[in-house]
N, C-alpha and C positions, 0 to 999 in steps of 0.2 A: 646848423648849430648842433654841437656835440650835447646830447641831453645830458649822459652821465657824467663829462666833465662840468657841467654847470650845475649838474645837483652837488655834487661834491664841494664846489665853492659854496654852496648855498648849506651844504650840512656844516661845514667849517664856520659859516656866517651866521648860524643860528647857536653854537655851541659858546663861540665866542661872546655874543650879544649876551647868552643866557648866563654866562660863566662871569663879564663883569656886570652884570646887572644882581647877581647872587651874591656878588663882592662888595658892589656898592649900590644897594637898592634904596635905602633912605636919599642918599644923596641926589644917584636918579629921580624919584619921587616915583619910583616903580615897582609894583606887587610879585612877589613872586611865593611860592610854594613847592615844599621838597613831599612827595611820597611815594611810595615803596608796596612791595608784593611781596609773599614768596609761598610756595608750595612743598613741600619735602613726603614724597608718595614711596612707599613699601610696595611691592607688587610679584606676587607668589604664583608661577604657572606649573602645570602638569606634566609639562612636552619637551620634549627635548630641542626644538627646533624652535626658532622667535618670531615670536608674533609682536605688534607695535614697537617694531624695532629689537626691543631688548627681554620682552617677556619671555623664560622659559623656564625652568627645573631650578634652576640655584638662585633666582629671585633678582629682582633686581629694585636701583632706589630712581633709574633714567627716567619712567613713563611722569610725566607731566612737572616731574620737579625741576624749580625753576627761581630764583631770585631775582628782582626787579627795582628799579629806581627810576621816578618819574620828577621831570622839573618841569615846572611852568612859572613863566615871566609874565606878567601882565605888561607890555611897554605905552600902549596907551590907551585908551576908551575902548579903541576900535581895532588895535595888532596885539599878539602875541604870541610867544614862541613854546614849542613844548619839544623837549628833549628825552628821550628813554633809553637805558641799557637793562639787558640783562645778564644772565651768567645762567648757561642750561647746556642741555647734551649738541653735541656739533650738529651743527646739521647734513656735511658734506661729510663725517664718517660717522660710522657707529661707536667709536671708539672716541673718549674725551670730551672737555669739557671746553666751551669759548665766551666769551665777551663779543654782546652781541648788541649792536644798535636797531630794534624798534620802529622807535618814533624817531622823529625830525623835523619839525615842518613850522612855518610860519602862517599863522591865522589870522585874518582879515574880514571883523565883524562890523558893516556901516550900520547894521539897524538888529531887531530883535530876530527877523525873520532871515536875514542873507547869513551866512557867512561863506569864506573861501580859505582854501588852504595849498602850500604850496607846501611840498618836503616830499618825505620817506613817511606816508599814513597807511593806516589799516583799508584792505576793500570792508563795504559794510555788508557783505553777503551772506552770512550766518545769519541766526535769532541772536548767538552769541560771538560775534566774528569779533566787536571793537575791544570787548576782555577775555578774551579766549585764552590769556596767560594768567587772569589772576582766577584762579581755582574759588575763591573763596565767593563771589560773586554768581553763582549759580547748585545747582545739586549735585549732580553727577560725577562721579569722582572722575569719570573718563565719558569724555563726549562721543557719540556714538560715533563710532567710525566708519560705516558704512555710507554716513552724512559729513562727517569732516574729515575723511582721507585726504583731500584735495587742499587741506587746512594750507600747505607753503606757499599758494598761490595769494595767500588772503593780504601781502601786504607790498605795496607797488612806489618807485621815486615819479612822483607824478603833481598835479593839479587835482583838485575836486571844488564843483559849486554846491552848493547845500542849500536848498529853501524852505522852511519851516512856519505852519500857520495854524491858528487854533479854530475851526469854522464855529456856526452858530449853538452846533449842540454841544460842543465843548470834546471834540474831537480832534486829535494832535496826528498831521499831517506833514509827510518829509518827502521830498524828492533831493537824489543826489545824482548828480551827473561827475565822472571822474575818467582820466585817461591818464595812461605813464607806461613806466617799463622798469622790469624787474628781470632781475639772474634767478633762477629755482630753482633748487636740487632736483637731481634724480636718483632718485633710489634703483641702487643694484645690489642683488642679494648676490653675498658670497663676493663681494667686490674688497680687495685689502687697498683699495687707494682713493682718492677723493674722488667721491660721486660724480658723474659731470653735471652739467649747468645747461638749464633750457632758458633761452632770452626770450623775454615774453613781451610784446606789447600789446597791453591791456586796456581796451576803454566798454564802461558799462554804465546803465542806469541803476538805481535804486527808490523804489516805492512803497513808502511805509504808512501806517496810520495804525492808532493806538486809541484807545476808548479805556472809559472807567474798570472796564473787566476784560480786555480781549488786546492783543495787537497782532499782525498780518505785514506781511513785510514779502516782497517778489522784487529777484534782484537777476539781473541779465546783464554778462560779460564777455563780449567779443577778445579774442586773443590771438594774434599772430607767433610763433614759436618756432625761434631758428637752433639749431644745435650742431655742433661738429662731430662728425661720423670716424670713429678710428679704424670699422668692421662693421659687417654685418652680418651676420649666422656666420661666425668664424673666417667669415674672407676678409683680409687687411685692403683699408680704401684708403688712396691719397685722394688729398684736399674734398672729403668725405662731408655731406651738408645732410643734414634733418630737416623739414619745412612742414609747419602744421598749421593747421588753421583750427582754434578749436572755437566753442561756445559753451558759456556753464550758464547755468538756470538753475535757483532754488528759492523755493518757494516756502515758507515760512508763518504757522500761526500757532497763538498760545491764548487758553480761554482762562480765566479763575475763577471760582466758586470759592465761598469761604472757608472750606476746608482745604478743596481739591483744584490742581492743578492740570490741563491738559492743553499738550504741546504734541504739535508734529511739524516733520522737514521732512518737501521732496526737493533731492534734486537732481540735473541733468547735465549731462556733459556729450557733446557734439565733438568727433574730431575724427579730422581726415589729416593724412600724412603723404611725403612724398622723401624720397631719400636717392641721394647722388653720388658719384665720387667715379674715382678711377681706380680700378686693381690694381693693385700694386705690382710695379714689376712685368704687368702683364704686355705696356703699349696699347692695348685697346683706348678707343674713346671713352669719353665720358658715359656712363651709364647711367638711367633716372628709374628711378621703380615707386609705382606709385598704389598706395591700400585703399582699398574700399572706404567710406566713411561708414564710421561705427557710432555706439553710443551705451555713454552707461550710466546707468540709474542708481540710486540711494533712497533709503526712507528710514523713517525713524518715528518711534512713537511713547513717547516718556507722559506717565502718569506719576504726579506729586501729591501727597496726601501729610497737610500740616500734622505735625504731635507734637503737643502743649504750646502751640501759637507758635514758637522758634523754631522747633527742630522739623523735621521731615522723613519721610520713607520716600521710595517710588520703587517702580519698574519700567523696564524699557524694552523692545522690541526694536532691532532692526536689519533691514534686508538688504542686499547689494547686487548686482549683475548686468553682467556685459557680456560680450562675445567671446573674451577669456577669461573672466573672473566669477566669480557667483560664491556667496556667503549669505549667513543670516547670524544673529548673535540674540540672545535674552539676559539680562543683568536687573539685580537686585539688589538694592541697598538704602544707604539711607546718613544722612547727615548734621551734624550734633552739633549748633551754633555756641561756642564756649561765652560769646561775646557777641557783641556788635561786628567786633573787628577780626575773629578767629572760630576757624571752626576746624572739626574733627569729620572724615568720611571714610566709608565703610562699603565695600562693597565686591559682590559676589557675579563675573559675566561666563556665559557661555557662547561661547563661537562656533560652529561649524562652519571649514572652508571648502566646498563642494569644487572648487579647484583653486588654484592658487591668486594671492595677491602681494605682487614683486614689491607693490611701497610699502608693503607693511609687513610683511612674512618670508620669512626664508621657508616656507614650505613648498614641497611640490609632491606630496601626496593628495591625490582626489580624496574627498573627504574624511578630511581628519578634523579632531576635533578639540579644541583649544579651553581649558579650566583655569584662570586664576582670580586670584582673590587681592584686592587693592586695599591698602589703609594711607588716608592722608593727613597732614597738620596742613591748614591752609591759614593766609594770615594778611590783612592789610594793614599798612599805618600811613602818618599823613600830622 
């Protein structure tokens, strides 16, 4: 069975479901609910070269701005469907702006504890992976990157089962089990034409539990990753193949005090590679060349300190390195709740990238060092 052509009916079959059930929802005798996101971030660097994508000297409004619109159908006790677009920077250029579906998926709740989901859903791998688009919904005007670079992997056309239970002390417990497969960009810097595409199939656990002051979340996702080779170090390959086998691991906890907030994320990424093709031109056989298994780490350390009950300051710390890449960042800011539903963020990051990082930087000076300053209007409704 063709998986992507069967998500594809299935995204067609939840759009439709959710589009006349929004038309005629009294009639159906069916719940449904429209809400909405949006971000709009200023973002001022020092450098002349970009960092997350689009940060450098003449400023830009790309890093995390984003517009959002969420439907959910209730169709009965036990199904319903939830539908999301956005409107944000492409993902396969640096240039431009796209319409982009989210979510998709059909839910399937028999009891308080089970449910299941089939569509286009979030992996739950972050502290904040399931809202990671609406800004408003956490502190930090920009999630540390050192810990969410890996962020395009976070959302797969697949299944997930979901179990949820409250034990004796009053302790809220989740395991998720989920499998699919997903197209994800690759970032190349200095690239003028659409990124290419790693095909990923993805299946992972997720382990969570959450108490009155504290929650702990360890998430582990096995990935196979094929991609088509046009070159390698400047030699043209016909019928050129990528083959990777990775594993990510991040690990996740967050304590509160009544004032104070503190959160950390490690995480880990396993990948071994292998790549094939023919020279072009040349008549040689097939050739296969295959890389050592490497691995690269992430961490991150945000301190939140409440002022006047709603609003917030923090600071954050975090580190990154692998075999080619190695960074560390310190940011300082703080976030002005205008509302329940809107807020204002403020904030000041330092980077040093001790060599380069191709998904995020067109740099390739050894340590250079990265300044700007981020303002956001963040906002839900509903």
């Amino acid at each position: 069975m063709n998986f992507a052509i069967t998500f594809h009916k299935l995204l067609k079959a939840v759009a439709l479901v959710s589009g006349f059930a929004l038309a005629h929802g009294q009639a159906l005798a069916v719940d449904y609910s429209l809400s909405g996101f949006g971000t709009v971030q200023y973002t001022q660097g020092d450098n002349e070269r970009k960092y997350l994508r689009f940060v450098d000297e003449d400023g830009t409004f790309k890093v995390n701005s984003i517009l959002g619109a969420q439907l959910d159908v209730q169709l009965t006790e036990q199904f319903s469907a939830t539908v999301q677009y956005v409107v944000a920077p492409k993902q396969r250029r640096d240039e431009g702006v796209e319409f982009d579906n989210r979510w998709a998926f059909l839910k399937y709740k028999p009891n308080d504890n089970w449910h299941f989901k089939l569509g286009r859903q979030r992996l739950n791998y972050y502290l904040d992976s399931e809202n990671l688009d609406v800004g408003h919904t956490y502190v930090p005007a920009n999630l540390s990157p050192e810990v969410y670079f890996n962020a395009g992997v976070l959302s797969i056309d697949g299944f997930s089962a979901n179990y949820n239970f409250e034990d004796a002390s009053g302790r809220y417990w989740g395991v998720q089990a989920i499998t699919g497969n997903r197209d994800i960009v690759q970032r190349l810097a200095g690239f003028n034409q659409d990124f290419p595409l790693n095909s990923f199939e993805i299946a992972g656990l997720v382990l969570s539990v959450q108490g009155e002051r504290y929650r702990i979340q360890i998430a582990h996702h096995g990935a196979e990753v094929d991609r088509v080779l046009t070159q390698v170090n400047g030699v043209q390959l016909t019928d050129g193949r990528l083959d990777a086998n990775a594993r990510f691991t991040n690990l996740g906890a967050e304590y509160r005090w009544d004032l104070y907030t503190l959160r950390g994320e490690l995480s880990q990424t396993e990948l071994a590679t292998s790549q094939s093709g023919i020279i072009t031109g040349s008549g040689l056989p097939r050739i296969t060349q295959s890389a050592p298994k490497f691995e690269e780490h992430g961490a991150n350390l945000l301190l939140v300190r409440k002022v006047f009950e709603q609003h917030a300051v923090y600071g954050s710390y975090g580190r990154f390195i692998s075999e080619f890449d190695d960074q560390y960042s310190f940011a300082i800011g703080g976030k002005y709740n205008l509302d329940a539903s809107s807020s204002i963020k403020l904030e000041l990051q330092h980077v040093v990238e001790k060599s380069n990082r191709p998904q995020l930087s067109d740099n390739r000076i050894p340590n250079t060092t990265f300044n700007f300053l981020s303002v956001s209007y963040n906002w839900v409704w509903q």
